[in-house]
NUVO-157039 format. One line per field, with one value per residue: residue number from 1; residue in three letters; chain; x, y, z of N, C-alpha, C in turn. Coordinates in steps of 0.02 Angstrom, whole numbers. Each point is the difference from the previous one (the first is absolute). Layout:
BEGIN
drennu <- c(NUM; ...)
kolba <- c(Ala; ...)
torba <- c(A; ...)
nX <- c(X; ...)
nY <- c(Y; ...)
nZ <- c(Z; ...)
caX <- c(X; ...)
caY <- c(Y; ...)
caZ <- c(Z; ...)
cX <- c(X; ...)
cY <- c(Y; ...)
cZ <- c(Z; ...)
! end
This chain:
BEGIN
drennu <- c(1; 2; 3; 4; 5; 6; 7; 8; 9; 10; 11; 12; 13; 14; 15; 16; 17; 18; 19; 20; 21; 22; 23; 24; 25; 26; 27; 28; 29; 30; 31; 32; 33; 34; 35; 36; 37; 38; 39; 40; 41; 42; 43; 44; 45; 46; 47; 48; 49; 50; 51; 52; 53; 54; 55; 56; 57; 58; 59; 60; 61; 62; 63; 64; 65; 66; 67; 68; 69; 70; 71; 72; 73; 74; 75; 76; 77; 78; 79; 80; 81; 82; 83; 84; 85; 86; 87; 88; 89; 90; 91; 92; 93; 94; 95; 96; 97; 98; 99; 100; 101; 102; 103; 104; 105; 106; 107; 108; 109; 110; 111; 112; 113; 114; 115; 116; 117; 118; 119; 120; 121; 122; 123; 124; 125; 126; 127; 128; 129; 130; 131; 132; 133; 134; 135; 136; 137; 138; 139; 140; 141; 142; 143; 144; 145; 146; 147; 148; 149; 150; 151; 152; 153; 154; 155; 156; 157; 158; 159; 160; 161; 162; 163; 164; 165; 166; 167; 168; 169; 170; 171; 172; 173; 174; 175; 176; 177; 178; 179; 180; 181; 182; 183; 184; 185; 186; 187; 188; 189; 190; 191; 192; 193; 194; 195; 196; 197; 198; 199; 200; 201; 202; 203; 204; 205; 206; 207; 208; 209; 210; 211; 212; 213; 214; 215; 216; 217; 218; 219; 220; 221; 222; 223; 224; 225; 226; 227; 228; 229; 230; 231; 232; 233; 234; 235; 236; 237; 238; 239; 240; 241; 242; 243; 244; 245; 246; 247; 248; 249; 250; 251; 252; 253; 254; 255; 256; 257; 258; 259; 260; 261; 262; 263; 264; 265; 266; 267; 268; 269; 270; 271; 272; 273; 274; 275; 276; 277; 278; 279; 280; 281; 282; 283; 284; 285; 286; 287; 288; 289; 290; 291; 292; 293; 294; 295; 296; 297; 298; 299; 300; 301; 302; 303; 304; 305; 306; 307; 308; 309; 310; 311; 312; 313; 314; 315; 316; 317; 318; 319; 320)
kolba <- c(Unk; Unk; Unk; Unk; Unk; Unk; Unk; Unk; Unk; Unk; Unk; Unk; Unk; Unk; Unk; Unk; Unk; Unk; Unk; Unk; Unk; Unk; Unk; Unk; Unk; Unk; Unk; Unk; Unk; Unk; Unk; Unk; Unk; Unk; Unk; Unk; Unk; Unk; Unk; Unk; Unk; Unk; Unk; Unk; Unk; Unk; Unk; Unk; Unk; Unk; Unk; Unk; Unk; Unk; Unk; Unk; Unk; Unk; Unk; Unk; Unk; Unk; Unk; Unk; Unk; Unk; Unk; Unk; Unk; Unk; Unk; Unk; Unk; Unk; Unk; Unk; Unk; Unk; Unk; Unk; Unk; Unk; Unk; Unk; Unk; Unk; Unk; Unk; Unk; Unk; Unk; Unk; Unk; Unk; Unk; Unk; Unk; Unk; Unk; Unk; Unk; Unk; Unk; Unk; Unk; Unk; Unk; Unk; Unk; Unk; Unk; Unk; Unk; Unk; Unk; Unk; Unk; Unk; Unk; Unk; Unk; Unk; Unk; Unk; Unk; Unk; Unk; Unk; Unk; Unk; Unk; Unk; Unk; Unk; Unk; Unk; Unk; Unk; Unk; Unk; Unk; Unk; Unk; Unk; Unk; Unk; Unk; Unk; Unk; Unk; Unk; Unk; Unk; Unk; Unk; Unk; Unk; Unk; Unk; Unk; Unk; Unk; Unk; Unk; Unk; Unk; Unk; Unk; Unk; Unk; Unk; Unk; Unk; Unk; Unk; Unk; Unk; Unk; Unk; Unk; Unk; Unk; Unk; Unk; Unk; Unk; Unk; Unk; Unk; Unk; Unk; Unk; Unk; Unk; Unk; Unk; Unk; Unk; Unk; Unk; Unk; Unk; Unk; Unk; Unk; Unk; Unk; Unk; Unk; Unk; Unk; Unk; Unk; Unk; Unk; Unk; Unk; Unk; Unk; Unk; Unk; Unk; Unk; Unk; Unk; Unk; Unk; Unk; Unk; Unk; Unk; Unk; Unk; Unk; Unk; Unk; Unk; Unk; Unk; Unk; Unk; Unk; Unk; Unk; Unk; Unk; Unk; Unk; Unk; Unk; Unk; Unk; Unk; Unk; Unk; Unk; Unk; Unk; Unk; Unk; Unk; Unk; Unk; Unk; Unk; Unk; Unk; Unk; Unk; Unk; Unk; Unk; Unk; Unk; Unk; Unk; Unk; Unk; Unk; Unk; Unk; Unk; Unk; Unk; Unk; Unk; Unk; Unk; Unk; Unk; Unk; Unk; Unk; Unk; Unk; Unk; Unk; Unk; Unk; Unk; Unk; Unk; Unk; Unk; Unk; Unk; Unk; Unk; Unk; Unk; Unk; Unk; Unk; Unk; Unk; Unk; Unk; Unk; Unk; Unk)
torba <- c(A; A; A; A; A; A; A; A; A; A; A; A; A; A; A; A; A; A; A; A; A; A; A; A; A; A; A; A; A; A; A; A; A; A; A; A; A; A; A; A; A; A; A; A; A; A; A; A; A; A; A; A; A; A; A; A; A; A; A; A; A; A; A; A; A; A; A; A; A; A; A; A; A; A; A; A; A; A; A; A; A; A; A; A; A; A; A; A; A; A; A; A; A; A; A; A; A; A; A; A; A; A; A; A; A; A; A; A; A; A; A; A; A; A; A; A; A; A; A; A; A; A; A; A; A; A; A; A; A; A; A; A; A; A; A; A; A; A; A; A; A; A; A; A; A; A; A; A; A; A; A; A; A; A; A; A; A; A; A; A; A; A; A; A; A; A; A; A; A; A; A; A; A; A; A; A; A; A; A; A; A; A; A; A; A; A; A; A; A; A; A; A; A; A; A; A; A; A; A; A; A; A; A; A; A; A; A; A; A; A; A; A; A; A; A; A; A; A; A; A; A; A; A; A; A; A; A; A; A; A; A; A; A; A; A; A; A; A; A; A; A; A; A; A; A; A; A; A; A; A; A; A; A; A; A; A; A; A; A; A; A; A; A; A; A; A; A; A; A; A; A; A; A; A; A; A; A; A; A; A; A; A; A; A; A; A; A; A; A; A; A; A; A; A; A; A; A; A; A; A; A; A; A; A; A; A; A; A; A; A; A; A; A; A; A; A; A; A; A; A)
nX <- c(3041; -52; -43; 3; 83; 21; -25; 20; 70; -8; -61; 36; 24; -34; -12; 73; 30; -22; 36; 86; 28; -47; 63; 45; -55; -6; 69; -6; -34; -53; 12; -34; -40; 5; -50; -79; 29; -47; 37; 30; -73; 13; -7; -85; -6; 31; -62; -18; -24; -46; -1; -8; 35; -12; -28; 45; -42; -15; 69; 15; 22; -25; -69; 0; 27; -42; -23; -17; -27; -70; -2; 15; -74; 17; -64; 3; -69; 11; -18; -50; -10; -25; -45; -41; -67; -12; 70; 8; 35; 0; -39; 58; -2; -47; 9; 61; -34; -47; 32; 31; -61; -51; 42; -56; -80; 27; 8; -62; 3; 22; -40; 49; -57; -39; 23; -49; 84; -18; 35; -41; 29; -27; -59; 51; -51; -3; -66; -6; 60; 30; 15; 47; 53; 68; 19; -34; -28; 53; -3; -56; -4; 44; -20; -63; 3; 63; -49; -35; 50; 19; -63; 27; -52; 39; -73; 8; -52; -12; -61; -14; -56; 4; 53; -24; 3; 1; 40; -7; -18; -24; -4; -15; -51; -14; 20; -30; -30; 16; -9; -41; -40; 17; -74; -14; -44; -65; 8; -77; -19; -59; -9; 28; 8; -20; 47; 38; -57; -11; 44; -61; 25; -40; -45; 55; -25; -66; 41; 26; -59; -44; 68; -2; -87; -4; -25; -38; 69; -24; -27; -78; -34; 75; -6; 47; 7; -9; 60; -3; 51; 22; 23; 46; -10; 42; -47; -57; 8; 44; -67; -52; 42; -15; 16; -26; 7; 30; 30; -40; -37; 57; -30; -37; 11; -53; -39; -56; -68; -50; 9; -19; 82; -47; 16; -62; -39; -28; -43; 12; -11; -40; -48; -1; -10; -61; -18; -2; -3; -60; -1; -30; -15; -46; -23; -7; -27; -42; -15; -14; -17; -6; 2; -12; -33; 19; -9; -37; -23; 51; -13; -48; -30; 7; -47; -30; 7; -9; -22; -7; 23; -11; -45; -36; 24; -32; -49; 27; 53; -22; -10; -75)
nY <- c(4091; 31; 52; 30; -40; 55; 65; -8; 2; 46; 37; -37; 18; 74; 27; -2; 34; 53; 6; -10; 65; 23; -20; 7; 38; -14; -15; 64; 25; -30; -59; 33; -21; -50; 25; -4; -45; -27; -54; -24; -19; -50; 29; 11; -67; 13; -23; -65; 37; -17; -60; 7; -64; -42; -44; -28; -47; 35; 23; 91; 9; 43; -31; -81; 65; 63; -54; -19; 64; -49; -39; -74; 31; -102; -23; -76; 15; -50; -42; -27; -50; -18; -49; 37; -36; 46; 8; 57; -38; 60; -23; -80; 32; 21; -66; -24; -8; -26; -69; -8; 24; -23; -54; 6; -2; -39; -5; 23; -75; -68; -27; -48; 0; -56; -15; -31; -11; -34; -37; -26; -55; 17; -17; -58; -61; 29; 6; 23; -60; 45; -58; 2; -50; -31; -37; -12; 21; -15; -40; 17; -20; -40; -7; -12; -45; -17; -5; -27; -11; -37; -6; -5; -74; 4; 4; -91; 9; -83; -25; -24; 8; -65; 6; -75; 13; 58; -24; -31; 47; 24; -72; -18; 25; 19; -63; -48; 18; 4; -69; 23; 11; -17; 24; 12; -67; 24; -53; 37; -35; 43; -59; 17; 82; -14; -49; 32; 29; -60; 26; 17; -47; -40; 41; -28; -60; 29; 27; -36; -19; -5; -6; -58; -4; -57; 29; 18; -8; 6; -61; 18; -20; -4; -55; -32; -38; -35; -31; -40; 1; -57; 23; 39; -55; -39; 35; -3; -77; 15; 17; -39; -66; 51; -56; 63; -12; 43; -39; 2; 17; 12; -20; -19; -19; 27; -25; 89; 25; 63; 41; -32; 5; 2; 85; 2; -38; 40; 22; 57; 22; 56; -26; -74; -2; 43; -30; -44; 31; 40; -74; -11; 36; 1; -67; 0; 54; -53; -41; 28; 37; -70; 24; 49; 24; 58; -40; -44; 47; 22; -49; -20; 51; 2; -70; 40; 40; -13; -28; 62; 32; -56; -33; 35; 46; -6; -14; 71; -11; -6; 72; -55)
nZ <- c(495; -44; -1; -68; 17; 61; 15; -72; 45; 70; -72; -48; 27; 15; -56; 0; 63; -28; -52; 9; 12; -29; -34; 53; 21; -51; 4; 68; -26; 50; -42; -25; 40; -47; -25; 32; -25; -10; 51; -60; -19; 17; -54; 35; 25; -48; 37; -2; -66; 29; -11; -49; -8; 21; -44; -7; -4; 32; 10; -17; -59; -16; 19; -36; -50; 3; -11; -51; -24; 39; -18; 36; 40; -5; 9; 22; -28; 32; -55; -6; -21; 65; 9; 15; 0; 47; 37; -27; -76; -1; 57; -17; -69; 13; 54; -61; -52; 33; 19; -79; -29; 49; -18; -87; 25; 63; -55; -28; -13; -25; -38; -5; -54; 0; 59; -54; -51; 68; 49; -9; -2; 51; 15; -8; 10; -49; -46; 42; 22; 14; -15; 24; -14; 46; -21; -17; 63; 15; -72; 3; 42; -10; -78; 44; 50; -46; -36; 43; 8; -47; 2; 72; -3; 42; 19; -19; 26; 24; -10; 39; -21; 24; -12; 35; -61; 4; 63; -52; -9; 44; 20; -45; 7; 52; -16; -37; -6; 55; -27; -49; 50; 72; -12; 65; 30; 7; 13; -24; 49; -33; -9; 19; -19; -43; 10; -10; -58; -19; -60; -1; -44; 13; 48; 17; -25; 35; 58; -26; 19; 72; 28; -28; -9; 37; 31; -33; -7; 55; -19; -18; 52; -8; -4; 27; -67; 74; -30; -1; 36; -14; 79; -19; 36; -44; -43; 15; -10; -63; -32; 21; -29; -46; -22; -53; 47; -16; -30; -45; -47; 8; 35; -33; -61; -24; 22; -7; 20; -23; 77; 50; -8; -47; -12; -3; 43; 74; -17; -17; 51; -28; 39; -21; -62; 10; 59; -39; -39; 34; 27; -36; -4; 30; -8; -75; 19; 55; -31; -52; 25; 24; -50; 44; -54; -6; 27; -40; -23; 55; 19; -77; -4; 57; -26; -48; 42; 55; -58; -15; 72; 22; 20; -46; 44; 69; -23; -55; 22; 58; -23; 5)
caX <- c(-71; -28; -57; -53; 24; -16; -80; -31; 40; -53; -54; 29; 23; -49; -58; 14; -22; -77; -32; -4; -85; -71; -5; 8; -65; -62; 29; -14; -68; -19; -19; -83; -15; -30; -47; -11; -35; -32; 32; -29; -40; -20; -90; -36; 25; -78; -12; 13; -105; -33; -7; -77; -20; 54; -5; 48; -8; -69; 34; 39; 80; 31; -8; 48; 73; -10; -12; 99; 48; 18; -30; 51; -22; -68; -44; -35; -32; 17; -74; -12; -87; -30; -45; 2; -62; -41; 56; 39; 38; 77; -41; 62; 31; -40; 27; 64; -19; -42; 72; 51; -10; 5; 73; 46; -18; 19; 98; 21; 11; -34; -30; 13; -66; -21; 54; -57; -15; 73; -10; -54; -9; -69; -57; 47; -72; -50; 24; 26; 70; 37; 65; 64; 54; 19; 86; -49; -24; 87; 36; -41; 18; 62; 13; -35; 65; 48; -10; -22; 55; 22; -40; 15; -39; 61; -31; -50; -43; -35; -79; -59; -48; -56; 27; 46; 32; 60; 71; 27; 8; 41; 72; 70; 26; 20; 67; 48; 8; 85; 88; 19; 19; 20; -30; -61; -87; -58; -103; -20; -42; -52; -41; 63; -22; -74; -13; 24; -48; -41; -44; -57; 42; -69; -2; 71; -12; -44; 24; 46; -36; -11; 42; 21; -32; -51; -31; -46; 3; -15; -52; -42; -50; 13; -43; 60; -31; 78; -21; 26; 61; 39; 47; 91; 14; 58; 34; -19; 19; 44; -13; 4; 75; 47; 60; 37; -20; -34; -34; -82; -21; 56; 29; 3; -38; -89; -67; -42; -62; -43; -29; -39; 34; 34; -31; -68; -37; -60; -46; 20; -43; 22; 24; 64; 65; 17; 6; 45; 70; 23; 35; 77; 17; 42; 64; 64; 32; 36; 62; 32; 14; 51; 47; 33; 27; 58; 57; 9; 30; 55; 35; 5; 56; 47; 12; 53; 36; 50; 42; 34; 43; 32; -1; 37; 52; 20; 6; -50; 43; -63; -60; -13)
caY <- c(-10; 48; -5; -41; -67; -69; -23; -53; -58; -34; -36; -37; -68; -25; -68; -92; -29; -30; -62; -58; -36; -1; -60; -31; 14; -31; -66; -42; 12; -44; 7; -22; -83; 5; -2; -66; -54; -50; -76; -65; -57; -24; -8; -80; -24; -1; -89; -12; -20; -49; -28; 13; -64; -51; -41; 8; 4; 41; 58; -11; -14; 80; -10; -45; 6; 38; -54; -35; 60; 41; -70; -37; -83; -1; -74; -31; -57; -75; -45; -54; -2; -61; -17; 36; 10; 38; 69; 0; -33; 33; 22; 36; 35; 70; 6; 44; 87; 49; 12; 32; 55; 42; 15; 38; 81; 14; 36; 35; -40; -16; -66; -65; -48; -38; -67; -35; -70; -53; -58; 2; -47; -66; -6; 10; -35; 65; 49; 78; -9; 2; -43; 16; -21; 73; -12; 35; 62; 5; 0; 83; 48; 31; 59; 40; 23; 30; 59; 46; 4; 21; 61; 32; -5; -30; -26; -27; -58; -47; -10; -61; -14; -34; -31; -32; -20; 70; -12; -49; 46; 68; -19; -32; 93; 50; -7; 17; 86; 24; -21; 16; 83; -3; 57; -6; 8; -28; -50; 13; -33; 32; -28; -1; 71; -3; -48; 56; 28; -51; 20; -47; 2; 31; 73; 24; -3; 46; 63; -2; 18; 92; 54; -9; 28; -68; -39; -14; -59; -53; -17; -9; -42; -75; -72; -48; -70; -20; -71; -62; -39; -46; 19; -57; 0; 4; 56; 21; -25; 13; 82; 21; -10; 47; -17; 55; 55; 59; -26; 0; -29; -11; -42; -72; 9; -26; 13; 15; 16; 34; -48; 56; 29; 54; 49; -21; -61; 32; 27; 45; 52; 78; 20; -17; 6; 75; -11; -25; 40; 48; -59; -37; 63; 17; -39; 20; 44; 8; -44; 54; 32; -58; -17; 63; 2; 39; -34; -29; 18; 36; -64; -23; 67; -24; -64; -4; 64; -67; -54; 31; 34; -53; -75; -9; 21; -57; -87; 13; -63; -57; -1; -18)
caZ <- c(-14; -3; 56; -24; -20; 51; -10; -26; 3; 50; -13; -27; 55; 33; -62; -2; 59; 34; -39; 44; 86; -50; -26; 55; 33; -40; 21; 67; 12; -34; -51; 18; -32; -70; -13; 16; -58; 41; -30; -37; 15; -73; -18; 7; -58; -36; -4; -81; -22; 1; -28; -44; -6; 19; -51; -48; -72; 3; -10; -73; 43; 29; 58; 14; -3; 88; 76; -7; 28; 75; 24; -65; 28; -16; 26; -65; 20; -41; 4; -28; -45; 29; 28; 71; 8; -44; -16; -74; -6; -4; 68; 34; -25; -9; 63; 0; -18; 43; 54; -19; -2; 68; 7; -46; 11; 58; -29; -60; -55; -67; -20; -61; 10; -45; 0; 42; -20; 17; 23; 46; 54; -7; -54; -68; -7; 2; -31; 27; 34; -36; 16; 17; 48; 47; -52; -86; 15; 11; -52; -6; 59; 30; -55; 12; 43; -22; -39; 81; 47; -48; -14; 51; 88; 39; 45; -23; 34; -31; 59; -12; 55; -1; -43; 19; -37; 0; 4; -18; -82; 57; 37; -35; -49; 51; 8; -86; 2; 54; -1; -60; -19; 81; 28; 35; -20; 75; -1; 59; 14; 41; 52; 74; 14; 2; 61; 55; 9; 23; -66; -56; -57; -38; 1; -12; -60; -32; 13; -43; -59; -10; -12; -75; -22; -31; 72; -77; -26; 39; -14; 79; -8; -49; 37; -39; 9; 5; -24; 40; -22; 45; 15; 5; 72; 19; -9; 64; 62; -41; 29; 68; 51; -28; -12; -30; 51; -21; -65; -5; -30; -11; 37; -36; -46; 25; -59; 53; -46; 32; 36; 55; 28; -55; 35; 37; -52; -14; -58; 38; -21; -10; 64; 6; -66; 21; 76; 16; -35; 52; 57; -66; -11; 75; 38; -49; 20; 73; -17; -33; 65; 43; -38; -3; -72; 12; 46; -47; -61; 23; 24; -60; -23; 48; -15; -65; 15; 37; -28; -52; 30; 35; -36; -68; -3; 19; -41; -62; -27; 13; -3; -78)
cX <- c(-37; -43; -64; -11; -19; -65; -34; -1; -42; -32; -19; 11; -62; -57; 19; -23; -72; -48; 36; -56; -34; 17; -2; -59; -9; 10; 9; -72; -28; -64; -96; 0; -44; -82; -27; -50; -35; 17; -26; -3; 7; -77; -10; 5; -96; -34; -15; -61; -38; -14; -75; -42; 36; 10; 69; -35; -58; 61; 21; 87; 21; -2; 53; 63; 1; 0; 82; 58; 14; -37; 8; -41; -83; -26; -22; -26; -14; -79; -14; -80; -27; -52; -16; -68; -54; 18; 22; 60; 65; 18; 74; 47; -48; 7; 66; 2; -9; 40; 54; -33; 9; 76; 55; -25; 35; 79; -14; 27; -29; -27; 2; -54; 14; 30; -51; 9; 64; -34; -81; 12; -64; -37; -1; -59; -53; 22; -7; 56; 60; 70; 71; 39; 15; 63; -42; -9; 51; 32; -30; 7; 79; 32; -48; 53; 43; -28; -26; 71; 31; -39; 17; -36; 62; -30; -73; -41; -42; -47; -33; -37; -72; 27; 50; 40; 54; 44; 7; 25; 46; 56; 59; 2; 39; 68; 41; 2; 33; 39; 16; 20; 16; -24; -67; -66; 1; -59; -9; -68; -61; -27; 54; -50; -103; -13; 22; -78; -57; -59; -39; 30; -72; 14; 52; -11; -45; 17; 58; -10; -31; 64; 30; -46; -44; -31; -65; 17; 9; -86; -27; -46; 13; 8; 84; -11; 97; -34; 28; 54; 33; 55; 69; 15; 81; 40; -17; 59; 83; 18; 12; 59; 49; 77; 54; -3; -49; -40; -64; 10; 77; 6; -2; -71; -52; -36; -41; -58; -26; -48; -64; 44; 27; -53; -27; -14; -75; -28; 4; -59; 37; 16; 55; 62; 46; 17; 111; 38; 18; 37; 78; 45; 44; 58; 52; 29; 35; 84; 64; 27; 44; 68; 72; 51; 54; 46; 22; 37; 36; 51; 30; 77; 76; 54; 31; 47; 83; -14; 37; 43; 42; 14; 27; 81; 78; -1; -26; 27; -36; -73; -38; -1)
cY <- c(63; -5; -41; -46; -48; -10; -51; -77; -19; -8; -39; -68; -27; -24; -61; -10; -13; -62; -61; -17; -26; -82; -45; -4; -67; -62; -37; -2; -69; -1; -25; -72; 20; -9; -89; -31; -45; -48; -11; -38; -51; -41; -60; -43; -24; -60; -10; 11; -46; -29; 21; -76; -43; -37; 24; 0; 58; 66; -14; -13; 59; -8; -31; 20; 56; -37; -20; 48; -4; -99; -36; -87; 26; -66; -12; -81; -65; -19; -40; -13; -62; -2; 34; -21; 40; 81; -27; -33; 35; 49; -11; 53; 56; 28; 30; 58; 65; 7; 54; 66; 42; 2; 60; 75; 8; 12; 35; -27; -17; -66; -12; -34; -43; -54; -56; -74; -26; -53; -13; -38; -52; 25; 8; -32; 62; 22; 60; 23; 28; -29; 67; -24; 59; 19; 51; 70; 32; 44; 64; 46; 26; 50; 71; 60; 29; 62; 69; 16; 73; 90; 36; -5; -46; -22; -31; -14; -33; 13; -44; -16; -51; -70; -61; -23; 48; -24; -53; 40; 74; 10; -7; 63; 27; -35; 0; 67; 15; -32; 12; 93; 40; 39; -54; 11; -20; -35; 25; -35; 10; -56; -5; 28; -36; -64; 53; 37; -53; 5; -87; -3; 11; 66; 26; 36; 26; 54; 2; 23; 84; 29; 25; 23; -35; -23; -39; -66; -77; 9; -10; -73; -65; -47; -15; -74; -23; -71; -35; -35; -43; 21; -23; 7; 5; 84; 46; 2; 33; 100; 5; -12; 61; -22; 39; 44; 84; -28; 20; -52; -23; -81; -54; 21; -29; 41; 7; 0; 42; -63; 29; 39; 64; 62; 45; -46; 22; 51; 98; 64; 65; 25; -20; 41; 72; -15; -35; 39; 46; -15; 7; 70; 29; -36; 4; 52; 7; -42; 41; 39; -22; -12; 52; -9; 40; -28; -50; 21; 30; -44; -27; 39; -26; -51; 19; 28; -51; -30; 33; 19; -35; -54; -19; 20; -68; -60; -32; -89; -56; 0; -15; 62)
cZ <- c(20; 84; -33; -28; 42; 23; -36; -1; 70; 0; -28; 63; 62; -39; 21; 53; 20; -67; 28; 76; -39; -9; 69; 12; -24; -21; 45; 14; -7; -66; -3; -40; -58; 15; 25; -62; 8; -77; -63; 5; -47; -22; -6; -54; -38; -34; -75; -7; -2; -87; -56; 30; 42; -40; -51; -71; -19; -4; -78; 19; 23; 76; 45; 20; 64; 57; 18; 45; 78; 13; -38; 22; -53; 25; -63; 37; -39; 27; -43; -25; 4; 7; 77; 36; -44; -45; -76; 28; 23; 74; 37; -14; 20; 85; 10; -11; 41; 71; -26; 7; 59; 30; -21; 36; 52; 6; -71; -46; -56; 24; -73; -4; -53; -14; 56; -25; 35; 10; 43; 35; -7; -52; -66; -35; 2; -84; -16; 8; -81; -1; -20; 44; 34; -59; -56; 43; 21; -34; -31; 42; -3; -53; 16; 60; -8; -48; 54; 16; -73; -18; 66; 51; 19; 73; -18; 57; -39; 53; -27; 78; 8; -65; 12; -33; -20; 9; -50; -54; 26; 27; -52; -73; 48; 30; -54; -20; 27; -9; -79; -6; 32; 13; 26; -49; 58; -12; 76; -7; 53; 32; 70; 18; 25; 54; 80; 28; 15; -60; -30; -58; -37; -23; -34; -98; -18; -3; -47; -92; -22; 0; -61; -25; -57; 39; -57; -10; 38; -3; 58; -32; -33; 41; -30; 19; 6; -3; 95; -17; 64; 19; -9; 69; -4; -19; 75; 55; 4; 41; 88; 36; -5; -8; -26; 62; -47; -67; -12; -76; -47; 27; -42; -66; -7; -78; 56; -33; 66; 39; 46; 41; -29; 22; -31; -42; -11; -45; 49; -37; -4; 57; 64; -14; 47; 50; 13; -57; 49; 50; -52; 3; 73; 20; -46; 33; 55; -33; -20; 75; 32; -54; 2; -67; 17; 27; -40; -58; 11; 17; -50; -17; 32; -11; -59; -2; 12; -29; -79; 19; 38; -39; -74; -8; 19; 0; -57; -38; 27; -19; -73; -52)
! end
């Protein structure tokens, strides 16, 4: 090997050597931590839009079908067209109303209106009284239901308020309805809520009126000529033993007529009218309050939940 063979050959060998160090260096070296990231988050979750209306029938369906996207409850108020005193005829139904509503604003819901023909119950002797069995207001109601369930509210509430006659018509939708379609309804029943507040069913009903937005249509100054009638002592006597224990007007079948027990019997002024809607008005609302809705309608949720996930699974063979 030349001189200037080997020369090239040690320089040659020390390149390697010092690029292996180089590599060693830098493999033992420790390595810098990566750059600091601040976490993903994951984004708020974004509430649903308030509603244009509550009134179902007051949206177009475009509407209908957005609601649907993020809320699947709606209220619907049951009533009736009786004889009342000196209040319009349709004063238990315009009381549901104005319950469902402040219900529907206090979850961002809907209100189902216009379901003012069931069962009245008494003052069937009036003609003012719009007759409907509970079986006839039933038999409307429950195609009404399934088509609600079917369009995608999967959380019905029923309401009725001031209406002793409600459960006879409430009770037996809100069960046939579950054992035909095993999804949960709720009768919710505002007078609980309004005996809880120590609410004037009076008032109850004026105030019931301004929210809806007829306060107008309760008449001032009218004199009501209530006739005189001979009491049924034995139906009396029938009521007060409560033999149905919870029963009300379920309990045994009667023929009633507007009496001095019917509300108001007195002649009411403007100033009235205003005084006690504002009474009517408040205590609707304290009621509403005591009701902790959310809790309600989360609960609802719950109940169907377990019984789609449980129950049908497991005793779909017993069940109607």
């Amino acid at each position: 090997m030349t001189f200037r063979g080997t020369r090239a050959w040690i320089a040659s060998g020390l390149l390697l050597f010092s690029l292996a160090a180089g590599l060693r260096a830098q493999t033992s070296a420790p390595l810098a931590p990566p750059p600091i990231t601040p976490p993903m988050l994951a984004p708020e979750p974004t509430p649903p839009p308030l509603v244009r209306t509550h009134y179902f029938t007051s949206l177009s369906n475009v509407e209908v079908e957005k609601y649907l996207q993020y809320n699947d409850l709606i209220f619907i108020p049951l009533g009736n067209v009786q004889a009342h005193g000196v209040l319009p005829v349709d004063c238990e139904y315009v009381a549901a109303e104005a319950f469902a509503l402040k219900l529907a604003e206090a979850t961002n819901a809907l209100v189902f209106p216009h379901l003012q023909f069931t069962y009245p119950g008494d003052g069937i002797i009036g003609r003012g009284t719009v007759q409907v069995s509970s079986a006839q207001a039933l038999a409307y109601l429950k195609p009404i239901a399934r088509s609600l369930l079917r369009q995608g509210f999967r959380r019905q509430i029923y309401v009725t308020v001031g209406n002793a006659a409600g459960p006879e018509t409430a009770s037996p939708l809100a069960l046939e309805f579950f054992y035909e379609s095993k999804v949960p309804a709720l009768y919710f029943e505002g007078d609980i809520l309004l005996q809880k507040v120590n609410a004037d069913m009076n008032k109850v009903f004026f105030g019931a009126y301004s929210i809806v937005g007829r306060l107008e249509d309760i008449p001032v100054n009218l004199t009501p000529e209530v006739p005189k009638h001979a009491a049924d002592q034995g139906l009396r006597t029938l009521q007060a033993l409560r033999v149905s224990g919870g029963a009300r007007n379920g309990t045994v079948g009667f023929f009633g007529f507007e009496d001095e027990s019917g509300a108001p019997v007195q002649p009411v002024t403007v100033e009235q009218r205003a005084a006690w809607a504002k009474e009517g008005v408040d205590v609707i609302e304290a009621a509403v309050k005591q009701a902790d809705i959310e809790k309600i309608v989360q609960s609802l949720r719950d109940h169907d939940r377990f019984t789609r996930e449980y129950l049908i699974p497991k005793f779909h063979d017993l069940l109607p």
